[in-house]
N, C-alpha and C positions, 0 to 999 in steps of 0.2 A: 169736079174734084178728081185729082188724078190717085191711084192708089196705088201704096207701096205695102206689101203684107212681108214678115221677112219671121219665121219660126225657130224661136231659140231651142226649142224640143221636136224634131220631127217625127212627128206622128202620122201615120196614115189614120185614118176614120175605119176602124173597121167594126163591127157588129159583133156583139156580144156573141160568146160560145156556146149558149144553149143552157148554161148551168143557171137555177134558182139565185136569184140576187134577194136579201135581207133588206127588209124595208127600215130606212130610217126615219125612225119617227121622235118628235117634238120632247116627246115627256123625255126620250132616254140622254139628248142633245142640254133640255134645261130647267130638268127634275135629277134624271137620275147620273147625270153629269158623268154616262158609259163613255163619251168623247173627248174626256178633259185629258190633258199631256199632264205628266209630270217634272217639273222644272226644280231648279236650283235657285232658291231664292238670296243672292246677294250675299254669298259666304261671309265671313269673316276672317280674314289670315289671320295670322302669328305675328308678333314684329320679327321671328327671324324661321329661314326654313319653308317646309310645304304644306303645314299642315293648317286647317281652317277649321271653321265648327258652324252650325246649323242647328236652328231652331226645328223639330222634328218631334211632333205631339207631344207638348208637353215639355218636351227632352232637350239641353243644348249638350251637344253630340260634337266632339272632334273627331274628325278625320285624318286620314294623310293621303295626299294625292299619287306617290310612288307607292307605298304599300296598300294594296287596295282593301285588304283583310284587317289592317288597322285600324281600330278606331276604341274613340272613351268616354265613359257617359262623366259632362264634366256636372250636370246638374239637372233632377228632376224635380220641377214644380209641384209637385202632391208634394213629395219627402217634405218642403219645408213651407207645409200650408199651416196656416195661423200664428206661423213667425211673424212677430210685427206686426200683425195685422193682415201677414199677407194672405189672398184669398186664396193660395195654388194653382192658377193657370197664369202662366206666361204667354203677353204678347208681342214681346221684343225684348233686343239685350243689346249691351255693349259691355268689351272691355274697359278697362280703364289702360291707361298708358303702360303700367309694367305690369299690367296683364294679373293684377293681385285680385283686381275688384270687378266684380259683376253687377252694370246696373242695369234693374230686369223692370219692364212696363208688368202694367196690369190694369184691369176695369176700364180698359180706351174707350173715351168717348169721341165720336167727331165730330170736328168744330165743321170744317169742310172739307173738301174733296181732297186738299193738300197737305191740313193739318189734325193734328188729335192731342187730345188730355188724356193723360193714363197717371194712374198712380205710381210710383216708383220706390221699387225696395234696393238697400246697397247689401249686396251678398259679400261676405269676405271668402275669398278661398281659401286663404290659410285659418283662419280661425273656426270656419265654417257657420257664421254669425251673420244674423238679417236683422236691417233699419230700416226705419224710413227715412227715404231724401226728401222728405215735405209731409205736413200732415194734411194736404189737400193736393190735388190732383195740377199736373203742372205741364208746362210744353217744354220741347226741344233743351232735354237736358245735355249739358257739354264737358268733358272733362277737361282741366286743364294742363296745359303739355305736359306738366311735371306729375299729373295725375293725385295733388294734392286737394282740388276743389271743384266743385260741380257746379255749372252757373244752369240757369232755370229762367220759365217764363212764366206766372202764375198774376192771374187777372190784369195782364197784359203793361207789367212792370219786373224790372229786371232783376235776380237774386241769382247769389252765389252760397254755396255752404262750403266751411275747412270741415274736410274730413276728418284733420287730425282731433281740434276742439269741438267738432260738433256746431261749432255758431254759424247759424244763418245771417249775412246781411243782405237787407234792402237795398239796392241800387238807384232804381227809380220811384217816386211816390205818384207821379202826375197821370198813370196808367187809367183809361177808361174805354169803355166798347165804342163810345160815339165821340171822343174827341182825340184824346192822346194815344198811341198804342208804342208801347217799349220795347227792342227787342226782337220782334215779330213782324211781319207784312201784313199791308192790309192786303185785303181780298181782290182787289183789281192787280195790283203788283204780285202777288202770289200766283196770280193766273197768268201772267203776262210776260215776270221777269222772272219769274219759278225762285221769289224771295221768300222762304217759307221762315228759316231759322235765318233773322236779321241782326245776329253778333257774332261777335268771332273773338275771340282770346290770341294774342298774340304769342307769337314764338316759344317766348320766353317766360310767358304767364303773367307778369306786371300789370297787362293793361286790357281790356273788353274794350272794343272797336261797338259803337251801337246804333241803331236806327233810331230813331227820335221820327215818330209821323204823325200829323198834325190833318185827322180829318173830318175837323168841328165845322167845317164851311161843303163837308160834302152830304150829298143828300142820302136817303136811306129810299129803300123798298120794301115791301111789306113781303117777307115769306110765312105763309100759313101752313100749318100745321094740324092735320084733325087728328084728335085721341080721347076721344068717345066722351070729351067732358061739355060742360055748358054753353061753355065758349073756346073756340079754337086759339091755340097758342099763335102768336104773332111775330117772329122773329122778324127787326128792321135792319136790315144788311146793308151799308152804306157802300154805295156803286154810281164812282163817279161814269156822267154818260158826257156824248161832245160836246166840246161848245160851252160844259157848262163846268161848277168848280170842281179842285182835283186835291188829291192831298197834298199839303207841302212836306218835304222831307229833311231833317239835318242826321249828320253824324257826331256823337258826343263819342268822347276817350274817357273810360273810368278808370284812376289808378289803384289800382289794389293797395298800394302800400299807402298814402296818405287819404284815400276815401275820398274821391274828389273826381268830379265829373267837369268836361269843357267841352264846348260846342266849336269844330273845327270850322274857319271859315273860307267858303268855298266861293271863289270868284267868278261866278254865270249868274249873270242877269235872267232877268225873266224866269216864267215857273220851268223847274225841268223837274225828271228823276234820276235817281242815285239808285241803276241796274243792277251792281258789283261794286265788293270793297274786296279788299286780300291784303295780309299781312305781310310784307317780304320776310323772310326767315333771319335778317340782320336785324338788330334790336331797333324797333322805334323808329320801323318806316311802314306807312299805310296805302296804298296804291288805293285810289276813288276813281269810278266810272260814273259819267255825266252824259244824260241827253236830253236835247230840250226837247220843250212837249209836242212840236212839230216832228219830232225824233229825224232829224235830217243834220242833224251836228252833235257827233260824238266825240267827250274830252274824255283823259284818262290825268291824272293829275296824282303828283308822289308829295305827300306828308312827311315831312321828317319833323318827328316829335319832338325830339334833342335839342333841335335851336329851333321849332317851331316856324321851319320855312317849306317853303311849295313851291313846285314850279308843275307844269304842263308838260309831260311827257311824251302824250300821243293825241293825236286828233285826226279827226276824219270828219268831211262835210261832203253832202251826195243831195242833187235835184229831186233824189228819190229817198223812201225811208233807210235807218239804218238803224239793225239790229245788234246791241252787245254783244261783248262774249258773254258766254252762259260762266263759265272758268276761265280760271289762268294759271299755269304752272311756272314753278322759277325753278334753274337749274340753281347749279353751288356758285356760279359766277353771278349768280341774280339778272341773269337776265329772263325775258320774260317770254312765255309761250301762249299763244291763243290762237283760235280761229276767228278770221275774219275773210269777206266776200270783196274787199275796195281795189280788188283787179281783175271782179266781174262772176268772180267763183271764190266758195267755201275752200280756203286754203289754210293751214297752219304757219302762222309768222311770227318769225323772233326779234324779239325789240330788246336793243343793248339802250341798257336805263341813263348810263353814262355816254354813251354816244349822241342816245337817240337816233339810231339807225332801225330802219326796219329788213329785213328780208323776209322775202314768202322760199318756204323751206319744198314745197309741194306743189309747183309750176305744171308739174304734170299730168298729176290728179283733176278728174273731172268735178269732184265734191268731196269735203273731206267732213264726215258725219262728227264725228266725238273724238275727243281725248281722252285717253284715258290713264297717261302717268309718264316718269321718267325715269330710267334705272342710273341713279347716281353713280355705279361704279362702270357702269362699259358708256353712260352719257348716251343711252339710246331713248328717243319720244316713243310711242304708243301711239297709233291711234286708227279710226276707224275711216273707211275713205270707198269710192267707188273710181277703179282707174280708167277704163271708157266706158261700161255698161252702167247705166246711174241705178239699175234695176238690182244688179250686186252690188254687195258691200262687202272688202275683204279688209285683214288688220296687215296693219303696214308698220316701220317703226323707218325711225331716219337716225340718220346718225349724226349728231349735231356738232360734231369737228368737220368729219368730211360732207356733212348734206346731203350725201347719199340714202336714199328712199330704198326702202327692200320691202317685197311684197312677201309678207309670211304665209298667205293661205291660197288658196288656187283651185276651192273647186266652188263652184257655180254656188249662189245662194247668198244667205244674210249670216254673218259671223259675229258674234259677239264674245268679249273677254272680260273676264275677270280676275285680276292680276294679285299676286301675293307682295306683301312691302317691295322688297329685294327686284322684284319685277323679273323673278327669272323663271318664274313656275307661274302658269296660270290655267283657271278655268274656262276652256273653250266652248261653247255652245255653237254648233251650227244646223241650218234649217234649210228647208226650200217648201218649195209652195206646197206640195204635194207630199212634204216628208218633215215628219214632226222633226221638235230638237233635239239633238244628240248633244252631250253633256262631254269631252274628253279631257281628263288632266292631263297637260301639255309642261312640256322645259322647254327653255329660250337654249339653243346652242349655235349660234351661227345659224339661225334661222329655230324653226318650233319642229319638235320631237314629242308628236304622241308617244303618251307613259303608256295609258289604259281607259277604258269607256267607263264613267261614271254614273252614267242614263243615257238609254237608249232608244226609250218609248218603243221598244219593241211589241206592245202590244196595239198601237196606234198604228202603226207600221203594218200589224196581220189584219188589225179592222179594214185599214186600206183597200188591200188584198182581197180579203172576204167580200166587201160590199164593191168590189168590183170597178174602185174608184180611177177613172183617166184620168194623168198627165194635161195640166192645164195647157193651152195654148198663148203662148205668149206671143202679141206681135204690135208691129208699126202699121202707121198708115199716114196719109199726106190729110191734114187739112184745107179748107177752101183759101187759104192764103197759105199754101205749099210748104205748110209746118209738119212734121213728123212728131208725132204721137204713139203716146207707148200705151198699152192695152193687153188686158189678159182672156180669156175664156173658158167659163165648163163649161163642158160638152156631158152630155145625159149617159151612162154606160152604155145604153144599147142604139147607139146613136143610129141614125141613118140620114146617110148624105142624101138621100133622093126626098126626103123626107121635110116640110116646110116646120121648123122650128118655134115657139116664141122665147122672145127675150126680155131679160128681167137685167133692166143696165143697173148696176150700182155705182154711186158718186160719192165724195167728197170734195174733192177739187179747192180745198180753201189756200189760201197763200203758203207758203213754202212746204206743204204737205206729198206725201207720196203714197197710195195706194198700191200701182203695179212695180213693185216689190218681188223679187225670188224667197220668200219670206213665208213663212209659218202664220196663218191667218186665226189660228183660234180656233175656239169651238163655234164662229160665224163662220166657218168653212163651211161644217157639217149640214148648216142649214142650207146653204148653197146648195151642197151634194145634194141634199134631201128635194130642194128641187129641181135638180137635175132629173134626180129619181124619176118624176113627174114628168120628165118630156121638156123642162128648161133649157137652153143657155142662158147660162149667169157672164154677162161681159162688163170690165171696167176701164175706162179710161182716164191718163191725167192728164185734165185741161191746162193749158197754159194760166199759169198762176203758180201751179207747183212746183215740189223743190227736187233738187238733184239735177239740175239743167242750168244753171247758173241765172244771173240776175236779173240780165233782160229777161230771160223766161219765165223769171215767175213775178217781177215787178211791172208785169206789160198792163197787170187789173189795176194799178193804184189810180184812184180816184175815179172808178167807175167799176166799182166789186158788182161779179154777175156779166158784164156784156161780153168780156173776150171766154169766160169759162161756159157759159151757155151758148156760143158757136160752136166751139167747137165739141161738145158735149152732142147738140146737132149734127154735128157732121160727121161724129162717132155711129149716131142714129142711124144716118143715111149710109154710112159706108154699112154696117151690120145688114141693113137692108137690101142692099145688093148681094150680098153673098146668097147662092141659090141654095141655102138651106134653111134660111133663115126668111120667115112670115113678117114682114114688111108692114104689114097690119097689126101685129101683134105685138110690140114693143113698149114696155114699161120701166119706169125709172124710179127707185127707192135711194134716199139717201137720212143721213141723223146731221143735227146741226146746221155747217156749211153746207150738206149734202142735203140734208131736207129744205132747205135755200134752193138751191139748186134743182132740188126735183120738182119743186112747184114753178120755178121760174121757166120749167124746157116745157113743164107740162103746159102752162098758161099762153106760153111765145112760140110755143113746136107743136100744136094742136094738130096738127095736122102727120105730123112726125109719132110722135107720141101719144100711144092711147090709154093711161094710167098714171097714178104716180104715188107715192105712199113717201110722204114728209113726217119724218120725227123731229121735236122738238128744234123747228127753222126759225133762224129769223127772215122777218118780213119787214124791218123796216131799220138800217143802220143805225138811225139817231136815238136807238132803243138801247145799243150794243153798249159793251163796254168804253168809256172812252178812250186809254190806251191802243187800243186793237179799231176799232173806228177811225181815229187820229191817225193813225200810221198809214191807213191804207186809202181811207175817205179824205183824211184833211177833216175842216175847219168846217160845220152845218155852213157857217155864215159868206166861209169862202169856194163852199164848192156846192152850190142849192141844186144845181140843176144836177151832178152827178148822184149826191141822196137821193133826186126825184126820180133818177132813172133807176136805179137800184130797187128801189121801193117796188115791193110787190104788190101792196093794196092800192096802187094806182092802176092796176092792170087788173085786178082780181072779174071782173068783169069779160073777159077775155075766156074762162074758162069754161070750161063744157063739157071735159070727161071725167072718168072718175077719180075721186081722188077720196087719200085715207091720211087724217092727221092725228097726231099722237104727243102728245107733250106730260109732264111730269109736274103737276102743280107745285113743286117743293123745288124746281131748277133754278139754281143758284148763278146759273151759266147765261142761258135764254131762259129770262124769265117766262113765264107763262102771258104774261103780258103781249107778248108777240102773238099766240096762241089765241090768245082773247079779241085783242082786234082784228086780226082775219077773223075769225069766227063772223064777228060783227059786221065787217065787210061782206061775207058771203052770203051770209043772211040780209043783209042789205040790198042785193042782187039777187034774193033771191035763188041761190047756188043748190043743187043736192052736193054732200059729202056725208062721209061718214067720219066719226072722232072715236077716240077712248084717250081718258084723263087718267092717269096714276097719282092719287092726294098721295102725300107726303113722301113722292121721290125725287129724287133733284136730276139732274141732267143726264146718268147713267140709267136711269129706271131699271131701279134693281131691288130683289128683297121680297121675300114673302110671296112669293110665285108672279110677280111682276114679270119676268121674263120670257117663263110660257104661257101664259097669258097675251102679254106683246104679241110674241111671236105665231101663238094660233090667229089671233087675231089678223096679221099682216097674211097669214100664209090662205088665210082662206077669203082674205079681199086681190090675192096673188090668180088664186084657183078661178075665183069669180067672175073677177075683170080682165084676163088677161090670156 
């Protein structure tokens, strides 16, 4: 293995200065949350101007980004507690279109990870008067462009209310948990194609565009629930797996004006799904995204409502899988913008609807992450992209006359925006690994012109400081097929080069994922630091599989997930182990989900490399997984047996011999517990030592009710233990 080390931070190693370092410890990281940054959650602009508002205890509060002394309490949740019923805490808010009406959540319950029920009150601001928009609790309410009606999702059938008279109609009637669902994703699409709120109100308000999902033919799971009664509650969560049935999908058109629903019909054979719909902004045209369930052929297909004709606008077919857009934006010409990879890389391309032309606008870009909007009057795109280092992310914007790309931001790190209607004012947030995020209101002027700092996490910044935190190492190295690998490292404050290290690798490595990131890691940082504190390196690397490297490099696993990510995860091992500071004997691997995949698969096949591993909630055997996400990467159980078999961990569970720590969430909605259960079974079958701890009633995040320092003493003292 030949190695290339190359340091984006050049650091010498030098040995702490003699002064006392502060111990960090567990309770203050995820008890007393002394670690946590302060962020900006998701403003809200204005339709015109700088100014946004924020949900802020209790309080929605506007601002203005130029004046920074500015600001106005537009409404406090206690003032108008037992109006309507309402209980006084606000959990979310929206405007309404001309900004009259406030509709504010309350009493959120969650269905899952992606979605929630809350009650909803309509606040007036000029009358200063509260309703209710339903007398029971509802999902994904939507205003209509003209800001005259509010459509809903409530027992999984479609409703709209007129504001003006007050009348609620019914949409849908055929609405049920285990066959019909209106409106709304089911739980494998909602994970998959991020289809949470499945309608959309057109342009012009006449028509709701809808999901219609049909999944009476798919099977359910049992998730359990314990709460101290007789018998535990049993939710059945319908989760199609491969191989076997899947929901069918249509899209119905409701017309607001004669009350009338129609099933568009969509010309693909065979089962597919329906990823993305989008309204054009001209009256009575529907853009549909199609893939079949091999996901290797994607259609994109225009509705014209008017004369009731279709044609095929864009298609894309690939040997390998092929992912939608997540979005699509249309300029005032209607032509159309997305990200797609079908020249090898995440590029932004315009497709003329009437041509059907495509161009890729960002040739030069190594990845281009998100979109994020168009400013209609200069006709400049947004978006987010990394130009050679896939490790940075900077915002860029093009100019869609001339196609000229301008890189707006330049210094090192992960940049995020959030842009006001007009798209000429926005809120910047920028990070690096080792420096929380700064918040700055920013103006577009022939490039971006910081106004002023809005957050600064200046106190995460002095914790730094104080606990004496180094400067990560970031760097490359060649794998045993002379692939270059990106990889980060802590290094312990008081390091000593002369001194043999151990190492705690962490993974995730799943398909188009990225860990080493110049990027703001969380209050999972802290625990890193923490043990570093202890005399660790914490090192991670991204296997081949992941994203920011373009297609070939991260579609090299499909149909054999696990073989190319646990080589080189190996020879991550083996290089870490040569470095003469680093105990060669000592090396442990912790990873959640893919990554606890991952940790049991290096520990079981690297035994020798690796002498520990601590898997949370892994899968252990594909045919378990989702089907969507299985299909895409696996293929067909039927057509690809021998790459499930090599995949599969309980075929090898016998192979194991050091120690190892598993953790799963009995309430995981994601990897069930299921996966959890039959390793179990397998190791006790084998006769295995390990050690477990189970969290009843938490699902995939295992969070809630001191779940997390719990976890985490738990891991940190089978860290101390074994390693």
């Amino acid at each position: 293995m030949r190695i290339f080390l190359s340091f984006i931070f050049c650091l010498g190693f030098t040995l702490s200065d003699g002064q006392s370092i502060p111990e960090i410890i567990l309770r203050d990281i995820w008890s007393n949350f002394k670690f946590n940054s302060s962020t900006i959650e998701k403003p809200q602009f204005k339709n015109q101007g700088s100014t946004y508002s924020l949900l802020q205890e209790n309080e929605i509060i506007e601002y203005d980004l130029i004046e920074e002394n500015k600001s106005k309490l537009i409404l406090k949740g206690s003032e108008i507690q037992g109006l309507s019923n309402f209980m006084g805490s606000i959990n979310g808010y929206k405007f309404s279109p001309h900004e009259d009406i406030i509709l504010m959540s309350s009493e959120q319950e969650r269905i899952n990870r992606r979605t929630t029920s809350s009650r909803y009150h309509i606040y007036n601001l000029e009358n200063k008067t509260v309703s209710l928009l339903f007398n029971e609790k509802v999902t994904h309410p939507t205003f209509s462009p003209d800001g005259t009606k509010i459509a809903f999702i409530h027992n999984f059938n479609l409703f709209y209310k007129d504001l003006k008279s007050g009348a609620t109609t019914q949409v849908t009637f055929d609405g049920s948990p285990e066959e019909i669902i209106n409106g709304i994703g089911d739980w494998v699409q909602q994970e998959e194609f991020y289809l949470d709120k499945a309608y959309q109100w057109s342009f012009d308000g006449s028509n709701i565009a809808y999901y219609k999902i049909d999944q009476s033919s798919v099977s359910s799971h049992p998730l359990i629930q314990y709460n101290d009664l007789a018998y535990p509650i049993v939710e059945n969560q319908k989760y199609p797996k491969p191989g076997l049935a899947i929901p069918s999908t249509s899209i119905y058109i409701y017309n607001i004006k004669d009350g009338k629903s129609y099933e568009l019909e969509i010309p693909v054979p065979g089962q597919y799904y329906i990823p993305l719909i989008s309204w054009l902004p001209s009256e009575n045209k529907l853009c549909l995204y199609t893939l079949n369930r091999p996901q290797n052929q994607l259609k994109s297909f225009l509705f014209n409502l008017k004369n009731k004709s279709q044609e095929i606008i864009y298609e894309e077919n690939s040997i390998t899988y092929l992912e939608p857009p997540r979005n699509v934006l249309y300029d005032q010409s209607e032509n159309q913008y997305f990200i797609s990879s079908r020249d090898g890389f995440n590029h932004v391309f315009a497709l003329n609807l009437e041509l059907k032309k495509i161009t890729n606008l960002t040739p030069e870009l190594i990845h281009v992450n998100k979109i994020y909007g168009i400013d209609p009057i200069r006709n400049y795109l947004y978006f987010q992209a990394s130009k050679e280092d896939s490790r940075q992310r900077q915002l860029f914007s093009v100019d869609l006359k001339t196609k000229k790309v301008t890189q707006l931001t330049k210094t090192q790190g992960v940049h995020e925006a959030w842009f006001n209607k007009n798209h000429d004012h926005l809120i910047l947030s920028h990070s690096q690994f080792n420096m929380p995020p700064s918040y700055l209101a920013v103006r577009i002027n022939n490039g971006i012109d910081s106004i002023r700092t809005i957050e600064s996490n200046n106190y995460l910044k002095d914790l730094i400081e104080q606990y004496q935190i180094r400067n990560p190492k970031f760097f490359t190295f060649k794998n045993e097929d002379d692939i270059k690998l990106n990889g980060w490292m802590i290094i312990p404050p008081d390091f000593d080069e002369e001194k043999k290290h151990p190492v705690l690798m962490y993974v995730y490595g799943g398909p188009g994922s990225q860990e080493v990131l110049n990027q703001w890691r969380g209050v999972e940082y802290w625990w890193f630091q923490m043990l570093a504190q202890k005399g660790y390196i914490i090192a991670c690397i991204d296997n081949r599989g992941t994203g920011g490297r373009g297609t070939a490099f991260k579609k090299i696993t499909q149909g054999n997930l696990g073989y190319y990510e646990f080589q080189d995860q190996l020879s991550a091992a083996k290089y870490l182990g040569s470095l003469n500071f680093i105990d060669s004997e000592r090396i442990g691997i912790y990873g959640w989900s893919y990554g606890g995949y991952l940790a049991l698969k290096c520990l079981i096949e690297g035994s020798n490399t690796f002498s520990m591993a601590i898997s949370i909630a892994p899968v252990v055997d594909w045919k378990w997984f989702n089907a969507i996400y299985s299909e895409r990467h696996m293929g067909f159980p039927k057509d690809n047996s021998q790459g499930y078999f090599n995949s599969n961990l309980l075929s090898r569970i016998h192979l194991l011999e050091d120690p190892f720590l598993l953790i799963h969430g009995l309430a995981d909605d994601i990897v069930h517990f299921q996966h959890a259960a039959e390793l179990t079974k397998s190791l006790i079958s084998y006769n295995k030592e390990y050690e477990a701890y189970l969290y009843p009633n938490r699902n995939h995040g295992i969070y809630g009710n001191n779940a997390r320092l719990h976890m985490y003493s738990r891991m940190t003292d089978f860290i101390i233990n074994n390693l």
